[in-house]
PDB file of N, CA, C and O in Angstrom:
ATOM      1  N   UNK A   1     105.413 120.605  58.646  1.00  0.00           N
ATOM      2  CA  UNK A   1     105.107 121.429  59.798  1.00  0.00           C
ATOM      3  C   UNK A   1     104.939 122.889  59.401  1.00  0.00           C
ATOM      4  O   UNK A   1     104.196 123.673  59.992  1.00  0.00           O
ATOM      5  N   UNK A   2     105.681 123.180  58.365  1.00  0.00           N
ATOM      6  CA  UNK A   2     105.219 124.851  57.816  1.00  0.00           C
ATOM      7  C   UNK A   2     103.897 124.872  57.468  1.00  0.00           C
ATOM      8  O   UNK A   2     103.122 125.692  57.960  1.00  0.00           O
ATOM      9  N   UNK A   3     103.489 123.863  56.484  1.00  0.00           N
ATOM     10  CA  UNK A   3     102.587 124.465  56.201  1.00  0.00           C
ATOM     11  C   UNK A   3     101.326 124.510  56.931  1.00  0.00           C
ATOM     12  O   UNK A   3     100.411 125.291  56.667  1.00  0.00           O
ATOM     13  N   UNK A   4     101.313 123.255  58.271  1.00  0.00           N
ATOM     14  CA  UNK A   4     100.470 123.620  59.694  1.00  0.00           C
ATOM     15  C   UNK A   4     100.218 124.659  59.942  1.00  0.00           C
ATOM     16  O   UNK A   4      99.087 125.121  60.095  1.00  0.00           O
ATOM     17  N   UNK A   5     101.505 125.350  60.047  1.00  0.00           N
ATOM     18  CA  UNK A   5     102.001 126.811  60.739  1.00  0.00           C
ATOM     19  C   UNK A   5     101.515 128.056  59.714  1.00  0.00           C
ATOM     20  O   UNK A   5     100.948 129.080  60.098  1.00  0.00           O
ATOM     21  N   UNK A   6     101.800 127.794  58.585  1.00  0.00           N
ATOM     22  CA  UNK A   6     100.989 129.236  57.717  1.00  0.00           C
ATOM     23  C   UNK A   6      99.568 128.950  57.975  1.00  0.00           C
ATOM     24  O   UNK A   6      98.761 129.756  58.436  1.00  0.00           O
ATOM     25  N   UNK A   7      99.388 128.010  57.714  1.00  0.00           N
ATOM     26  CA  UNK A   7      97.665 127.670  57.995  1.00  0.00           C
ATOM     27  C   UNK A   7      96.843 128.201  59.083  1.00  0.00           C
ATOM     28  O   UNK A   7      95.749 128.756  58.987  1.00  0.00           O
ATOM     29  N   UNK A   8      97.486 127.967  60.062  1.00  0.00           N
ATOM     30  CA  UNK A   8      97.305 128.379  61.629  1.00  0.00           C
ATOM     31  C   UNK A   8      97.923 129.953  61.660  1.00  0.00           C
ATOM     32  O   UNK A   8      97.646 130.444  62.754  1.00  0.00           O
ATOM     33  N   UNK A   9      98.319 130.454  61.210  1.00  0.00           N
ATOM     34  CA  UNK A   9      98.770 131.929  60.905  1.00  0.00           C
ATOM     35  C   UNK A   9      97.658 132.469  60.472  1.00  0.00           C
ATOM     36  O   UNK A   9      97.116 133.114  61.369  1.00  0.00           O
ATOM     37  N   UNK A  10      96.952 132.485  59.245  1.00  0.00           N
ATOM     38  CA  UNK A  10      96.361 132.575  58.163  1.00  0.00           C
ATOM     39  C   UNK A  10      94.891 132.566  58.887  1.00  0.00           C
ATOM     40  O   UNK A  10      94.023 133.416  58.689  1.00  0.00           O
ATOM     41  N   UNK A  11      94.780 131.411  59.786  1.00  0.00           N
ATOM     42  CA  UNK A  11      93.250 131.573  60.355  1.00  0.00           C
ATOM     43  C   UNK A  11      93.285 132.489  61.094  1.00  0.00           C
ATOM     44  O   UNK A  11      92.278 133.192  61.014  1.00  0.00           O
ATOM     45  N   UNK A  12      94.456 133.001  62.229  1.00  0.00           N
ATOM     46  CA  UNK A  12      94.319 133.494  63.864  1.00  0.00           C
ATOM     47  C   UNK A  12      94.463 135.057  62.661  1.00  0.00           C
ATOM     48  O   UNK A  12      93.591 135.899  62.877  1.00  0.00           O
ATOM     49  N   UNK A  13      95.497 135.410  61.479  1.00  0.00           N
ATOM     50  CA  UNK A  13      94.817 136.878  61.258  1.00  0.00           C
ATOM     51  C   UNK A  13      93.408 137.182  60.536  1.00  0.00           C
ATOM     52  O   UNK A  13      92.903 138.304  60.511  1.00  0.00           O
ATOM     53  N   UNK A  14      92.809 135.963  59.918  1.00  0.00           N
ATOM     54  CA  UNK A  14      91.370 136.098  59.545  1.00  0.00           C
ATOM     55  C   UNK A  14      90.248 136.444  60.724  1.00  0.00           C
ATOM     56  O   UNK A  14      89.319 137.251  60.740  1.00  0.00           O
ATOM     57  N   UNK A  15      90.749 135.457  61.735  1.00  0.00           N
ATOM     58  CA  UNK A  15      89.541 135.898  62.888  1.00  0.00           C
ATOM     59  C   UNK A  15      90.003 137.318  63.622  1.00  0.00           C
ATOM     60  O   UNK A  15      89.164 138.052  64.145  1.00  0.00           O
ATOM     61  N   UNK A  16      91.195 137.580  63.609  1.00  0.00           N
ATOM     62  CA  UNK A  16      91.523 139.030  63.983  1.00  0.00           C
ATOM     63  C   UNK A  16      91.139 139.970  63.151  1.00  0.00           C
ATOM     64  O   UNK A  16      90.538 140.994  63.476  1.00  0.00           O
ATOM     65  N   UNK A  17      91.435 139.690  62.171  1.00  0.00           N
ATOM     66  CA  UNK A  17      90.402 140.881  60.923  1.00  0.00           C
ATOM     67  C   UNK A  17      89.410 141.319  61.243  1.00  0.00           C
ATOM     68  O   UNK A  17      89.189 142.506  61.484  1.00  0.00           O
ATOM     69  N   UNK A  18      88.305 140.005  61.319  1.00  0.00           N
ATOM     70  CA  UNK A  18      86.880 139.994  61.591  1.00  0.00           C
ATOM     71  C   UNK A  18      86.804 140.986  62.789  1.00  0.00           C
ATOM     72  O   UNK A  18      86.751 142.204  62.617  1.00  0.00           O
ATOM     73  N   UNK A  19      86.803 140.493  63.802  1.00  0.00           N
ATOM     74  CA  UNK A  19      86.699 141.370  65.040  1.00  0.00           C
ATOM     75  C   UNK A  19      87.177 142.715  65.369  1.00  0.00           C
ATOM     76  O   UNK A  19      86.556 143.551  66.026  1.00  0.00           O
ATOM     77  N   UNK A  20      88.546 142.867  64.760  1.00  0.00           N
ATOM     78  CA  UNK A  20      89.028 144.298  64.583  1.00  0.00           C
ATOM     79  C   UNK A  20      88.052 145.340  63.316  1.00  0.00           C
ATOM     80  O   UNK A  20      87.949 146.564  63.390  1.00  0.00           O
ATOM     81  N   UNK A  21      87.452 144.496  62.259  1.00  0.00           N
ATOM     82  CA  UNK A  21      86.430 145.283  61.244  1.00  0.00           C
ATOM     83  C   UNK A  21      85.374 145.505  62.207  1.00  0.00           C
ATOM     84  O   UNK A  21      84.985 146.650  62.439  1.00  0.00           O
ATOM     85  N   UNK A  22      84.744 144.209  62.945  1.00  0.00           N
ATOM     86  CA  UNK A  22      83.311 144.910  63.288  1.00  0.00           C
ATOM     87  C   UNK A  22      83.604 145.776  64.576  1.00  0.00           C
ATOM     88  O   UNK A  22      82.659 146.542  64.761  1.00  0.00           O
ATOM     89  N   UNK A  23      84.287 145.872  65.235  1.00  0.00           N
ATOM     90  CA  UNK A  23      84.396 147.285  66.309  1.00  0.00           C
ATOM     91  C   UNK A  23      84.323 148.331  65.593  1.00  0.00           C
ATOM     92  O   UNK A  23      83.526 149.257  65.744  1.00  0.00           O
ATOM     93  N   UNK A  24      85.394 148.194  64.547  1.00  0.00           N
ATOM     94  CA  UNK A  24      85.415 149.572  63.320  1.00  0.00           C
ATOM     95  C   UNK A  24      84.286 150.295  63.014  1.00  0.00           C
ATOM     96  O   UNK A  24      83.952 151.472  63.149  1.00  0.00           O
ATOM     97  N   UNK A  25      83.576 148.901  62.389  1.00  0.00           N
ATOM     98  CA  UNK A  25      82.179 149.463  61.959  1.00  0.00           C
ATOM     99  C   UNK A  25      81.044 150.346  62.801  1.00  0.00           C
ATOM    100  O   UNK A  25      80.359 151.364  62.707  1.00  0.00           O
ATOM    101  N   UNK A  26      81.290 149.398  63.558  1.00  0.00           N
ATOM    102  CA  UNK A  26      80.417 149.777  65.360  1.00  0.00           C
ATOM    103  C   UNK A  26      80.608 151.272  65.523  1.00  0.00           C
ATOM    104  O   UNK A  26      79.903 152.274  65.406  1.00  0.00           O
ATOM    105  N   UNK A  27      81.807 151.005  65.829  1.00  0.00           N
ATOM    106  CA  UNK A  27      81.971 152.746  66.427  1.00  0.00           C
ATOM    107  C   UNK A  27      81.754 153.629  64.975  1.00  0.00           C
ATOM    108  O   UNK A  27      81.441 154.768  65.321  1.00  0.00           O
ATOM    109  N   UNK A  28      81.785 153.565  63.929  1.00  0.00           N
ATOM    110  CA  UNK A  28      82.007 154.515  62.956  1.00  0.00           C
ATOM    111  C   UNK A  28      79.897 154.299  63.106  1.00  0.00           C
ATOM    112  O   UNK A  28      79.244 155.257  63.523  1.00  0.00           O
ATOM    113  N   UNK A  29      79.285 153.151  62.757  1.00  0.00           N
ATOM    114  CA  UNK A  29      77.877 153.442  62.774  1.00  0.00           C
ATOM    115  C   UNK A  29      77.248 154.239  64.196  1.00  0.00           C
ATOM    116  O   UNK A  29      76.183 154.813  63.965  1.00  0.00           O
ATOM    117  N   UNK A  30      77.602 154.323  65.209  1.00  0.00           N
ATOM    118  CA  UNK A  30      77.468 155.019  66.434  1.00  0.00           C
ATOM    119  C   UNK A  30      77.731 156.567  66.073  1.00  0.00           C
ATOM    120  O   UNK A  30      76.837 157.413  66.087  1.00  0.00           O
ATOM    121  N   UNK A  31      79.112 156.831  65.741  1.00  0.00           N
ATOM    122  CA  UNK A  31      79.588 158.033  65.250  1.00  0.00           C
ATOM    123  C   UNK A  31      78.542 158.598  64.271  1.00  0.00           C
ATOM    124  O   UNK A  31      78.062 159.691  64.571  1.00  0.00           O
ATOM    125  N   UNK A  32      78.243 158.168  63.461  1.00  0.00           N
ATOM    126  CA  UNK A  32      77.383 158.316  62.189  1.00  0.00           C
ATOM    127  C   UNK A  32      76.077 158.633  62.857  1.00  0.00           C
ATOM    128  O   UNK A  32      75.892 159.848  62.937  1.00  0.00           O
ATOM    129  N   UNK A  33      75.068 157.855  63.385  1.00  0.00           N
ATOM    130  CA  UNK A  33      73.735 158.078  63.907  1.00  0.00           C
ATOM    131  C   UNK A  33      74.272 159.360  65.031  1.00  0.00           C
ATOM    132  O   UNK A  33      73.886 160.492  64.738  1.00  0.00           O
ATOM    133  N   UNK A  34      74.826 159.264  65.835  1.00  0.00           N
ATOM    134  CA  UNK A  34      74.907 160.024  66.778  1.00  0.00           C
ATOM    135  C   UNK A  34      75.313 161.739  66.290  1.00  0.00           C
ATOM    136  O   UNK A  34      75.248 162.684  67.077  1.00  0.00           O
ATOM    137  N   UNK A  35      75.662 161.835  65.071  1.00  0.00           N
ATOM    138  CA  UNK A  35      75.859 163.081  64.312  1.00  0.00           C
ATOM    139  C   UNK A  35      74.263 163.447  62.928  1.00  0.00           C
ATOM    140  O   UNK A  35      73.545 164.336  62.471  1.00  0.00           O
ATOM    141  N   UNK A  36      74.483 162.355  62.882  1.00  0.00           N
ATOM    142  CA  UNK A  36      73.024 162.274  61.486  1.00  0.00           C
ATOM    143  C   UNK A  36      72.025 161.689  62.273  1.00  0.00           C
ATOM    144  O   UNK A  36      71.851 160.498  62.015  1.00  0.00           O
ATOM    145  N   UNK A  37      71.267 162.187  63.210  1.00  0.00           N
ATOM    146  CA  UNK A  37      70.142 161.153  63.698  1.00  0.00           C
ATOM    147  C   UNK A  37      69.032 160.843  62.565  1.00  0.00           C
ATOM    148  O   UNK A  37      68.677 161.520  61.601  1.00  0.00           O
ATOM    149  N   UNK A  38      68.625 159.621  63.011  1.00  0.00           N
ATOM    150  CA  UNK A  38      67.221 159.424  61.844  1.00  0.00           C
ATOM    151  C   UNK A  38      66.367 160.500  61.761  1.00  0.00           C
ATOM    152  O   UNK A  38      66.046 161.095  60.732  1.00  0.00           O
ATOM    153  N   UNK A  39      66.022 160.719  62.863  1.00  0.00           N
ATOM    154  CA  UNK A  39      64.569 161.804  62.711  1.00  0.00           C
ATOM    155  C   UNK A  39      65.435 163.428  63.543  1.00  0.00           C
ATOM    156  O   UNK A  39      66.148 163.513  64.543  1.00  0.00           O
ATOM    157  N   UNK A  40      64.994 164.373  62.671  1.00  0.00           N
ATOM    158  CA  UNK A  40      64.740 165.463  62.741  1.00  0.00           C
ATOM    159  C   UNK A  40      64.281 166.424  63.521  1.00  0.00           C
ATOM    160  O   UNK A  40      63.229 166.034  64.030  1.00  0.00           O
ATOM    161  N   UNK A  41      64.575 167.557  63.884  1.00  0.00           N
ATOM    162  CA  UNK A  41      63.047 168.045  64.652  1.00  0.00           C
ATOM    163  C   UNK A  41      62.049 168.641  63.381  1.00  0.00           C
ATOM    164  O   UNK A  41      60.842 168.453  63.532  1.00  0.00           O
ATOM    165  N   UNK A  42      62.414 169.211  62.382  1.00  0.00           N
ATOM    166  CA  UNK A  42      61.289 169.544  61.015  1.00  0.00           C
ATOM    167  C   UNK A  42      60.503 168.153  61.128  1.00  0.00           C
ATOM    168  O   UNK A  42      59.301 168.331  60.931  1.00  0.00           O
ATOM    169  N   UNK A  43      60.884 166.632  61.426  1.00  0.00           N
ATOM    170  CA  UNK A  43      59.832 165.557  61.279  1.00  0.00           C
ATOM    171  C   UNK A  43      59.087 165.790  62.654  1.00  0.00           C
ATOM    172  O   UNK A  43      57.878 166.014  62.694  1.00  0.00           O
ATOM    173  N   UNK A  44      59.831 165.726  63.697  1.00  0.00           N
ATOM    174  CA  UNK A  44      58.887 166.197  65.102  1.00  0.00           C
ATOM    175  C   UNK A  44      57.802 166.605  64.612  1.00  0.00           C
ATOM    176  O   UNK A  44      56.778 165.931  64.492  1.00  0.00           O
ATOM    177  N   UNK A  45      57.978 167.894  64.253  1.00  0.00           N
ATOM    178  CA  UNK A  45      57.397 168.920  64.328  1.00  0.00           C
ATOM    179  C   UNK A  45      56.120 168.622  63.768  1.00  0.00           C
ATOM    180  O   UNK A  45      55.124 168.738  64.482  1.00  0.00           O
ATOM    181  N   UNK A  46      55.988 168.130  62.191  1.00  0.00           N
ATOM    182  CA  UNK A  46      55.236 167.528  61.849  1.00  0.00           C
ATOM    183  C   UNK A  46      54.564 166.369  61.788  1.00  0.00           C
ATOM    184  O   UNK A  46      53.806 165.937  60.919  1.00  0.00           O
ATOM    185  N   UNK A  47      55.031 165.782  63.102  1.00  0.00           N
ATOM    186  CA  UNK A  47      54.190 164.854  63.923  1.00  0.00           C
ATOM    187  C   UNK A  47      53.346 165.496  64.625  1.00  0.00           C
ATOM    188  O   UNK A  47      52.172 165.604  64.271  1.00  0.00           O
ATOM    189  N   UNK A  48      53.745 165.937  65.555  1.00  0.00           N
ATOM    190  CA  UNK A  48      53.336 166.664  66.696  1.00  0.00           C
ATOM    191  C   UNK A  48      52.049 167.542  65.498  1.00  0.00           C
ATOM    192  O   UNK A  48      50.876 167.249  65.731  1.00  0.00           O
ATOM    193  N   UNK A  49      52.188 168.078  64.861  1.00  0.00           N
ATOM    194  CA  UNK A  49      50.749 168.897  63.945  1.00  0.00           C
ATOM    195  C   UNK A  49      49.772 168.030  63.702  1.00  0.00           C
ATOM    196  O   UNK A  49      48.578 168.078  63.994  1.00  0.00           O
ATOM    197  N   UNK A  50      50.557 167.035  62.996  1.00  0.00           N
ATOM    198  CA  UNK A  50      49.231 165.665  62.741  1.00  0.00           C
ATOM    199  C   UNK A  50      48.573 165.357  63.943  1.00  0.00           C
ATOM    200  O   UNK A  50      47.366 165.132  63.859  1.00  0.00           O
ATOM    201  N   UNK A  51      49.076 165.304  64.969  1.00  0.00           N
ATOM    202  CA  UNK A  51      48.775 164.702  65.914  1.00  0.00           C
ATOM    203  C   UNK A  51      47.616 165.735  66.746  1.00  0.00           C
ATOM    204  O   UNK A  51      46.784 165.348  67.567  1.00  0.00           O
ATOM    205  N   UNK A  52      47.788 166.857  66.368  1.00  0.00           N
ATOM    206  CA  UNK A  52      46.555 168.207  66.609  1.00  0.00           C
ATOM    207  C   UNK A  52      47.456 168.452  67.693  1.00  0.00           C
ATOM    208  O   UNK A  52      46.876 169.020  68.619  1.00  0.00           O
ATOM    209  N   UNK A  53      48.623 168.235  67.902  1.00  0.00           N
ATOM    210  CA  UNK A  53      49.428 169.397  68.783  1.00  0.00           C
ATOM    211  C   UNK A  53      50.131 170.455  68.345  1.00  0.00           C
ATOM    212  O   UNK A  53      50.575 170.401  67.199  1.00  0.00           O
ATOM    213  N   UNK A  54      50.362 171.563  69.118  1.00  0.00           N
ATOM    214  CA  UNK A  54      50.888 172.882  68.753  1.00  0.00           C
ATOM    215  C   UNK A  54      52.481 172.244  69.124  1.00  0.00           C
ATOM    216  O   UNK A  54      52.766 171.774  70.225  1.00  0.00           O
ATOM    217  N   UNK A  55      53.667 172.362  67.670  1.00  0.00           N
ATOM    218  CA  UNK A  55      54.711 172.238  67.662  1.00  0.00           C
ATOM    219  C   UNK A  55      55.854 172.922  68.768  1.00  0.00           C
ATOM    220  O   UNK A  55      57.055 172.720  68.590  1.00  0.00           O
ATOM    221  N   UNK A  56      55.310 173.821  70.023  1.00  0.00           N
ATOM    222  CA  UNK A  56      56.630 175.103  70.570  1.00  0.00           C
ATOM    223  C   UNK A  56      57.840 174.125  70.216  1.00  0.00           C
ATOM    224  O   UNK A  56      58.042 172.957  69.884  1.00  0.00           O
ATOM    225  N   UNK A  57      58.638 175.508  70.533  1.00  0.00           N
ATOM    226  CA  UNK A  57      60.318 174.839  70.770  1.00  0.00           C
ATOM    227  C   UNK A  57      60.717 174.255  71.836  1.00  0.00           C
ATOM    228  O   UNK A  57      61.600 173.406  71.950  1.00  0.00           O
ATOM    229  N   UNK A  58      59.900 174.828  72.812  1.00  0.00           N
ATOM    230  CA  UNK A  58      59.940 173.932  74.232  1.00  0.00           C
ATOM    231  C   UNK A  58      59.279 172.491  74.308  1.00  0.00           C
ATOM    232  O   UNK A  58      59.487 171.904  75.370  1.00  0.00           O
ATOM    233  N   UNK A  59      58.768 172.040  73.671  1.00  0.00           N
ATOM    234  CA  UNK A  59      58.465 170.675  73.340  1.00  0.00           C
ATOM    235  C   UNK A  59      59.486 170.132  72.257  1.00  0.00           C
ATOM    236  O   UNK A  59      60.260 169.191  72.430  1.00  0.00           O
ATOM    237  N   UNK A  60      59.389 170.670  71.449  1.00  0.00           N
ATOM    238  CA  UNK A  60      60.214 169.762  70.493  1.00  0.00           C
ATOM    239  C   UNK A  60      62.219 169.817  71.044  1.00  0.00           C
ATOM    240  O   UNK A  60      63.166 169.053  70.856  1.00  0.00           O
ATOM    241  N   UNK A  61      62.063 171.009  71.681  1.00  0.00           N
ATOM    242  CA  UNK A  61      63.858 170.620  73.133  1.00  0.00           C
ATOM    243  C   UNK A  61      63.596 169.472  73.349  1.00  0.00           C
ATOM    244  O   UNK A  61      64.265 168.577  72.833  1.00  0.00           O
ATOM    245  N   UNK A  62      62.667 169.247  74.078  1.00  0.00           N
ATOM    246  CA  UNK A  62      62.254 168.323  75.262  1.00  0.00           C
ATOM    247  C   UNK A  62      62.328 166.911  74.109  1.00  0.00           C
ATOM    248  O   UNK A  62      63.331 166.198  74.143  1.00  0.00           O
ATOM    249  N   UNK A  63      61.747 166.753  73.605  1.00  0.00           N
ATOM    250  CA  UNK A  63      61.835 165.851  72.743  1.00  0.00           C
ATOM    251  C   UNK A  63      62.886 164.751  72.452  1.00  0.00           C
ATOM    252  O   UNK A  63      63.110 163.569  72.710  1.00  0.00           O
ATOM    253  N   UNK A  64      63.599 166.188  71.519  1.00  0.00           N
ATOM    254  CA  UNK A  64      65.317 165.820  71.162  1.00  0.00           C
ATOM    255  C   UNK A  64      65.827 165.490  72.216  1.00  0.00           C
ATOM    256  O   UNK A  64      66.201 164.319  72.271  1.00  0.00           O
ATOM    257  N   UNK A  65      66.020 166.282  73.327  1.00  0.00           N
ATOM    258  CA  UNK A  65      66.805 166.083  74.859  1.00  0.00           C
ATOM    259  C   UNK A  65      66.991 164.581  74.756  1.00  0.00           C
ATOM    260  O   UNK A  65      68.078 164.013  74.652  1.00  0.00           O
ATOM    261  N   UNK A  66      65.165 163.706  74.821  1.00  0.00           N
ATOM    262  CA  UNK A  66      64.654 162.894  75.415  1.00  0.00           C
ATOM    263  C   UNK A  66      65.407 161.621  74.457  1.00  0.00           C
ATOM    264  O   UNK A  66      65.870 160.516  74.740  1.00  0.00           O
ATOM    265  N   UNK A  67      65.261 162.411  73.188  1.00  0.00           N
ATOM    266  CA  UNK A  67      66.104 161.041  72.366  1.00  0.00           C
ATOM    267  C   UNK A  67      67.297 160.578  72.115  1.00  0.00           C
ATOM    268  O   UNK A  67      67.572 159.448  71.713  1.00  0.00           O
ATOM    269  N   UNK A  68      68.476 162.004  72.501  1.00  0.00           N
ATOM    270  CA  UNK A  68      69.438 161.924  72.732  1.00  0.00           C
ATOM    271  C   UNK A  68      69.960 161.016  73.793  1.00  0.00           C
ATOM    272  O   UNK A  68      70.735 160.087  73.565  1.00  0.00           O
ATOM    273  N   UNK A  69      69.397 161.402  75.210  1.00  0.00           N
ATOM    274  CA  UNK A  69      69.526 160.913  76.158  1.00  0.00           C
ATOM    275  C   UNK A  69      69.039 159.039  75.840  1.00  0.00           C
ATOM    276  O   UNK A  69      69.898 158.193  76.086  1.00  0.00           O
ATOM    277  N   UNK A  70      67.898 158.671  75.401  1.00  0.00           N
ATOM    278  CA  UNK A  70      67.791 157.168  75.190  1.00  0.00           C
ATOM    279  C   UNK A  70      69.256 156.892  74.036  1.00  0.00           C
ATOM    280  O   UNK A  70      69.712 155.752  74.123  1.00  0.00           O
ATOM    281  N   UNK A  71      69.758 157.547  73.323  1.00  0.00           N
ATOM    282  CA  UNK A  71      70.850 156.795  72.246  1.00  0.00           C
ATOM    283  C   UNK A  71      72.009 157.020  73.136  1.00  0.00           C
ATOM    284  O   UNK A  71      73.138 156.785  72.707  1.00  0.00           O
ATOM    285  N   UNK A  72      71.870 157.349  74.041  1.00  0.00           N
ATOM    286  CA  UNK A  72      73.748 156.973  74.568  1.00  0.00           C
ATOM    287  C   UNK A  72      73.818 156.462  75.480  1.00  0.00           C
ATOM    288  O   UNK A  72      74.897 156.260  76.038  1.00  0.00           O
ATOM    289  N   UNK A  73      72.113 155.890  76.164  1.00  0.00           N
ATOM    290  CA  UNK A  73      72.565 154.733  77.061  1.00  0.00           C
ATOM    291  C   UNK A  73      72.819 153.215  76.377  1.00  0.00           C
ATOM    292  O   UNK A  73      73.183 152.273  77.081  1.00  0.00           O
TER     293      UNK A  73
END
C-alpha cells in the first residue's frame, strides 16, 4: 500500500508542477512582451515611409495607443 501511495504522491506533485510552471511562464511571457513589445515605433515609422506616408508623432501615438490597447484585451 506505500508504494500505491508514493506513486499517487509522485503523480498529483508532477501534474501540480506542470500547471504551477505554465502560469509562471504565462505571466512572465505577458510581463516580457508587454515591456519589450515586438515592434517599435523606429519600425512604425519606417513602415509608414515605405508606405509613401509622412511618419508625424501624432500618428505613430495613435498607432502605439492602438496596439497597446489590442495586447491587454
Amino acid at each position: 500500500m506505500n508504494l500505491g501511495l508514493a506513486i499517487l504522491l509522485i503523480v498529483i506533485a508532477l501534474i501540480g508542477g506542470l500547471v504551477l510552471g505554465f502560469f509562471l511562464a504565462r505571466s512572465y511571457m505577458k510581463k516580457y512582451l508587454q515591456d519589450n513589445p515586438p515592434i517599435s515605433e523606429d519600425m512604425i515609422r519606417s513602415m509608414m515611409a515605405q508606405m509613401g506616408q509622412k511618419p508625424s508623432s501624432k500618428k505613430l501615438n495613435q498607432v502605439m495607443a492602438n496596439m497597446r490597447s489590442k495586447n491587454n484585451k
